[in-house]
C-alpha positions as CSV (number, residue, x, y, z in Angstrom):
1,X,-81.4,15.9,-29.9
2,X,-82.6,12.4,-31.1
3,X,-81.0,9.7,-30.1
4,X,-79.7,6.6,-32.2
5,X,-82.7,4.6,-31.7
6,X,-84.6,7.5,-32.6
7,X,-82.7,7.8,-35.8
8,X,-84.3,4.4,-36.9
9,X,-80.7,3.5,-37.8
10,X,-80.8,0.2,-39.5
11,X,-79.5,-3.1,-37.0
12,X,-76.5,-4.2,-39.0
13,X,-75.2,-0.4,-38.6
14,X,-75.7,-0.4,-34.5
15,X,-73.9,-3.7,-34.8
16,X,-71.1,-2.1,-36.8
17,X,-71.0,0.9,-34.3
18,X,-70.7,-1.7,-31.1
19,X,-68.1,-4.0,-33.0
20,X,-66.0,-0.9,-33.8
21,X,-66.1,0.6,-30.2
22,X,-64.4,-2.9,-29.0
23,X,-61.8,-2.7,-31.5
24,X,-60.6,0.5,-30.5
25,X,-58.7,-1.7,-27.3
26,X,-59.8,-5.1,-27.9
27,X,-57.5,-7.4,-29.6
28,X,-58.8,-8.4,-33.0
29,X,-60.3,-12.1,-32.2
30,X,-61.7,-11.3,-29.1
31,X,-64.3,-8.3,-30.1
32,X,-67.2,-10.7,-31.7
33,X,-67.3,-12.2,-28.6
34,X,-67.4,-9.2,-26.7
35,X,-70.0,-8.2,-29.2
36,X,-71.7,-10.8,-28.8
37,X,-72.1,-11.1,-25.1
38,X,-72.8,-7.0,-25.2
39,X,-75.9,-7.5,-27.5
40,X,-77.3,-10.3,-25.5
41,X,-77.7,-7.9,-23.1
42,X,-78.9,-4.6,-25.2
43,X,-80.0,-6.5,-28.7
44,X,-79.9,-3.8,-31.2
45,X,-83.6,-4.0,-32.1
46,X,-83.8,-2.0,-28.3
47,X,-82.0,0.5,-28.7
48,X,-84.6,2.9,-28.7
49,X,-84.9,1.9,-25.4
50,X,-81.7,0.7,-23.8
51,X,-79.6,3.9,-25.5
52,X,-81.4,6.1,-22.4
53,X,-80.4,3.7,-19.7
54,X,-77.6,3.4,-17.7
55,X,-75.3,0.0,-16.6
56,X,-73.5,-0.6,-13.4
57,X,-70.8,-1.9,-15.2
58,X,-68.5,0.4,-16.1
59,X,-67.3,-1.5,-19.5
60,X,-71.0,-1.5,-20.9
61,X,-72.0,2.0,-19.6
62,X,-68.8,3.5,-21.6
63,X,-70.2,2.2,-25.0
64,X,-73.7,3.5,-24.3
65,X,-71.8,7.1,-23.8
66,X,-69.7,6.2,-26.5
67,X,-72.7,5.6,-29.2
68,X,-74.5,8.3,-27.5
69,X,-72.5,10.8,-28.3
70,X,-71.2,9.1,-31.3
71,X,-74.2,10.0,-33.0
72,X,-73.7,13.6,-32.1
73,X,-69.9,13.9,-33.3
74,X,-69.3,14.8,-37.1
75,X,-66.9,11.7,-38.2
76,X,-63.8,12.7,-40.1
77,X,-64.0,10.7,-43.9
78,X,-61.7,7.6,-43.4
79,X,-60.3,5.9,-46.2
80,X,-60.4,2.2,-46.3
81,X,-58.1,0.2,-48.2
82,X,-59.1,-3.1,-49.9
83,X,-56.5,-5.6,-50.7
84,X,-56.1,-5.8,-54.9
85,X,-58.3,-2.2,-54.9
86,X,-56.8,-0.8,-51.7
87,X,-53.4,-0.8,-53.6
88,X,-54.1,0.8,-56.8
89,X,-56.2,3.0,-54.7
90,X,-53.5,4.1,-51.8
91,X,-50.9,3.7,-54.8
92,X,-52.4,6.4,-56.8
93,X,-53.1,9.1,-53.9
94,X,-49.6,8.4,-52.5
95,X,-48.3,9.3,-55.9
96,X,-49.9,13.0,-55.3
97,X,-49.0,13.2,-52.0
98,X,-45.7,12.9,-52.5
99,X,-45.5,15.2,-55.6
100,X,-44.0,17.6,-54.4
101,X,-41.6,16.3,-51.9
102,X,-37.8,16.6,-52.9
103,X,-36.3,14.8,-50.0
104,X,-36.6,10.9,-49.7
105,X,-39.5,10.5,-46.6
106,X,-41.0,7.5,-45.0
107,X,-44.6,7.8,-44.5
108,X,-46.3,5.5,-41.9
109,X,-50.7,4.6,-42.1
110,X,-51.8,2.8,-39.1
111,X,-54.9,0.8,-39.7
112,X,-58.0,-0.3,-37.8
113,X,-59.5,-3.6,-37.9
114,X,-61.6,-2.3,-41.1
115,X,-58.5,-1.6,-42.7
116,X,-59.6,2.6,-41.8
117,X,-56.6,4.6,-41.2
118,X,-56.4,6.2,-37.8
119,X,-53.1,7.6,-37.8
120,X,-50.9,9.2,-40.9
121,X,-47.3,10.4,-40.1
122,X,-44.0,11.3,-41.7
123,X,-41.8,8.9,-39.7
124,X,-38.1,10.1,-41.3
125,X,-36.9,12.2,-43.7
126,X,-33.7,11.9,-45.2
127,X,-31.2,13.3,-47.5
128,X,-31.6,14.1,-51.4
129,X,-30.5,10.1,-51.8
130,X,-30.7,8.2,-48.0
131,X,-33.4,7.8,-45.5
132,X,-32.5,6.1,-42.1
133,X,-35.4,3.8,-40.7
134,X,-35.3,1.2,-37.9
135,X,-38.5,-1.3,-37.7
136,X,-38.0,0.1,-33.7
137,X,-38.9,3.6,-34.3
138,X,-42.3,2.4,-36.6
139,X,-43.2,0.2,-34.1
140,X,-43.1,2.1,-31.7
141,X,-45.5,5.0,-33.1
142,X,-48.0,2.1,-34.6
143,X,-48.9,1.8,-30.6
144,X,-50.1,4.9,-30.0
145,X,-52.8,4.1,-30.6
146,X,-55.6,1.4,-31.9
147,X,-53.5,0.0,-35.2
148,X,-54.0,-3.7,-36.2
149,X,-51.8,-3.4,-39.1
150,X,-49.6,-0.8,-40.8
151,X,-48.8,0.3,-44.5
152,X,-45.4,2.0,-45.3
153,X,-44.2,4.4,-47.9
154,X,-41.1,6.2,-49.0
155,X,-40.4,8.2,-52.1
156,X,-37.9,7.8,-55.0
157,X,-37.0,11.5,-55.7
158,X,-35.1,10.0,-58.8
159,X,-38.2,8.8,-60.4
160,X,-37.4,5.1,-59.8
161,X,-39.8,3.2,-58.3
162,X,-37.9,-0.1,-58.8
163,X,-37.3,-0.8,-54.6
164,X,-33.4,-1.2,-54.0
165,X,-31.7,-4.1,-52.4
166,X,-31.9,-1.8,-49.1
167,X,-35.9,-1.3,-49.5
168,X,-36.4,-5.0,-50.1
169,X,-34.4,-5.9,-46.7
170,X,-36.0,-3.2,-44.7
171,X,-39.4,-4.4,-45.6
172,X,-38.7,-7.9,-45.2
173,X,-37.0,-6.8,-41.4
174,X,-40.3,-4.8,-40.7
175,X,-42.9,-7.5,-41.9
176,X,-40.7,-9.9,-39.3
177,X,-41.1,-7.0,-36.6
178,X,-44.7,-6.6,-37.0
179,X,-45.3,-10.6,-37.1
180,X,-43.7,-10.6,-33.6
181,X,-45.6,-7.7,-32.6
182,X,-49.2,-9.0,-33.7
183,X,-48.5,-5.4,-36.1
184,X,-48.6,-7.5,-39.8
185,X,-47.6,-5.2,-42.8
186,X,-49.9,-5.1,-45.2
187,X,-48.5,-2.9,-48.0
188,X,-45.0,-1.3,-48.9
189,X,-44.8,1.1,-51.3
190,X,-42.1,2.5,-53.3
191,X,-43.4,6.2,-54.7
192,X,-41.8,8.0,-57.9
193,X,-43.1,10.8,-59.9
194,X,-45.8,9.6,-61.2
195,X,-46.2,5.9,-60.5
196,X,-45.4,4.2,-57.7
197,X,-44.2,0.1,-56.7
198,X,-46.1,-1.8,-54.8
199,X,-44.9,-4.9,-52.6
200,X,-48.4,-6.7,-52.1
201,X,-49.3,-6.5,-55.6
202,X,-46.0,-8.0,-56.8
203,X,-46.2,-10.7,-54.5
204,X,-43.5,-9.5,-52.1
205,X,-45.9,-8.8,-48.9
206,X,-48.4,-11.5,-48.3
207,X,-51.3,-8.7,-47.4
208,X,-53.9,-11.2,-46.2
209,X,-55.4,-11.6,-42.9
210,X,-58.3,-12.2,-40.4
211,X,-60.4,-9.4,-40.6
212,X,-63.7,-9.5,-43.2
């Protein structure tokens, strides 16, 4: 087995791989430093040799393992949104997901600090006309794991992908939920049958934030 040094993987992707190991439970403006302080200890143009060593300290010795055998591990395609881009993109392939679905559903994306989804699930699903949500209930599944900011969507099985006056207040009572949470929303999306409405493009979300 070679190891990552071995692989003569370029410095800025060791980097990437170390940076993305702290955000899986390090709050977003705290991982450069941890970063940081990591490589001033193994510098990435080591790694050849510091990847076969072992730390006393447990934190450091669990990202050696971690990039280790992260080099070993298939990794599953993630799809990672852009802001203007990321919505015409996750616009379009919620459109065919939801193709087929009769019922009204709300679909929740939990994503990294690279805007990477880590987590995809049907949240409700409602009658022919009516889907029940609660902020509480979204919340509440975002924390299961790593998420640093969430994208929802629910279909229009009428066709319609004009939001109602019930979509616009939900989203508006989510966005305040996942500001007090440190959760932000940073897309909503109304799906019909073949288009699709989307909040951050019309202005309705403000979809920036701190991550690059």
């Amino acid at each position: 087995m070679t190891s990552l040094g071995e692989q003569n993987l370029p410095l800025t992707q060791i980097h990437e791989l170390i940076e993305q190991y702290f955000a899986t439970f390090l709050a977003a403006n705290t991982v450069d430093k941890a970063t940081q302080a990591f490589e001033q200890t193994f510098p990435p143009g080591s790694a050849v040799t510091w990847l076969n060593q072992s730390s006393q300290d447990p934190l450091w010795n669990g990202l050696l393992i971690a990039l280790r055998c992260g080099q070993l591990l298939p990794h599953p395609h993630q799809v990672v949104l852009g802001q203007v881009y990321g919505s015409q993109q996750m616009g379009a392939q919620l459109a065919h997901d939801f193709a087929n679905w009769e019922q009204e559903r709300l679909l929740l994306l939990c994503l990294d600090t690279k805007n990477q989804i880590v987590k995809r699930q049907v949240i409700f699903q409602g009658t022919l006309n009516s889907c029940p949500a609660h902020p509480r209930e979204i919340m509440q599944t975002a924390l299961t794991v790593a998420t640093a900011r969430i994208v929802i969507a629910h279909n229009h099985p009428s066709g319609d992908v004009n939001p109602s006056k019930k979509d616009v207040e939900f989203t508006k009572r989510l966005q305040l939920a996942g500001e007090i949470m440190g959760l932000p929303l940073l897309d909503s999306f109304v799906i019909g049958v073949n288009d699709y409405f989307s909040f951050a493009e019309q202005g309705l979300v403000n979809c920036n934030t701190d991550s690059h």
